[in-house]
C-alpha positions as CSV (number, residue, x, y, z in Angstrom):
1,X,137.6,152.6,126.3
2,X,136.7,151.5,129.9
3,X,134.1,149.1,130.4
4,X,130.6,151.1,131.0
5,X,127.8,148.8,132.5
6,X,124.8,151.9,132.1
7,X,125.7,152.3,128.3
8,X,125.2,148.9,127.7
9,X,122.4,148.9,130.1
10,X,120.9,151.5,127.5
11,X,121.5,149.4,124.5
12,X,119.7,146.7,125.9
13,X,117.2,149.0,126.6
14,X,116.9,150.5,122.9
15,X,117.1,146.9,121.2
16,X,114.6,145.1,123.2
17,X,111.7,144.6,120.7
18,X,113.2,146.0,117.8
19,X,113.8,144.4,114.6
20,X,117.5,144.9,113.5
21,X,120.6,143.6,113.5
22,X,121.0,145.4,116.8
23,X,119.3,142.8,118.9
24,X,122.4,140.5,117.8
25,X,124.7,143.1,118.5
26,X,123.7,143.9,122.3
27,X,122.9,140.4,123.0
28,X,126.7,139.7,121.8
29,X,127.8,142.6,123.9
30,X,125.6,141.2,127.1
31,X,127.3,137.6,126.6
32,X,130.7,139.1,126.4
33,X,130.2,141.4,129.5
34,X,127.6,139.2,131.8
35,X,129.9,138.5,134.4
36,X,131.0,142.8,134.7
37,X,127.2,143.7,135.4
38,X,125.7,143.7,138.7
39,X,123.2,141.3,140.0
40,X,120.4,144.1,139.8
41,X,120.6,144.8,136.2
42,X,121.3,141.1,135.5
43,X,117.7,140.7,137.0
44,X,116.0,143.8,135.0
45,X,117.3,142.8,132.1
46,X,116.2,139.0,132.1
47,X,113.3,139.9,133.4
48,X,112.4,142.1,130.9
49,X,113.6,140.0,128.3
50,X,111.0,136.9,129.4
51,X,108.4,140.1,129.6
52,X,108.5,140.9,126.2
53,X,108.6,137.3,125.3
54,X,105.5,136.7,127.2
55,X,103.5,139.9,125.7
56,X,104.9,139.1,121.8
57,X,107.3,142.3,121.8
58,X,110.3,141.2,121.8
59,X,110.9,141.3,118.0
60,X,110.9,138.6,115.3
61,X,111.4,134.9,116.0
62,X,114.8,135.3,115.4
63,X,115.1,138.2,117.6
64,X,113.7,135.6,120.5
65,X,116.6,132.8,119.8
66,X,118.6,135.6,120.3
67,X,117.4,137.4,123.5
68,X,117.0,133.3,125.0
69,X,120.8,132.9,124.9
70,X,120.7,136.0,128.0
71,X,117.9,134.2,129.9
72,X,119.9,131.4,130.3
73,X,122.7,133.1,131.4
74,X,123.6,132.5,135.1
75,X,122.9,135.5,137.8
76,X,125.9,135.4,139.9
77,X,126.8,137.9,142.3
């Protein structure tokens, strides 16, 4: 199956301040496929991610180490 950057866009999307194992799926996912996403959704998504950190949605504590691992991914064009 070809690479598709607005599916996993969507995951992100859906596990973002849930509390499942899904949150250590996408972030897997993200990690794996950082360098095929553009710079723009690179942004969103870390932004978002230090959003929901901020406001105390972004899931259990565990959920956090997890979602930290994509903000300290690198935003290369």
């Amino acid at each position: 199956m070809e690479f598709n950057s607005d599916i996993l866009f969507y995951a992100f999307r859906y596990a973002l301040g849930r509390k499942t194992y899904a949150v250590s799926d996408v972030v897997n996912c993200l990690e794996e496929n950082w360098s095929e996403l553009n710079y723009k959704d690179k942004t969103i998504i870390q932004k978002e991610i230090q959003e929901a950190i901020k406001e105390g949605n972004a899931g259990m504590d565990m959920d956090i180490v997890q979602w930290q691992k994509i903000l300290n991914l690198k935003k290369i064009k």
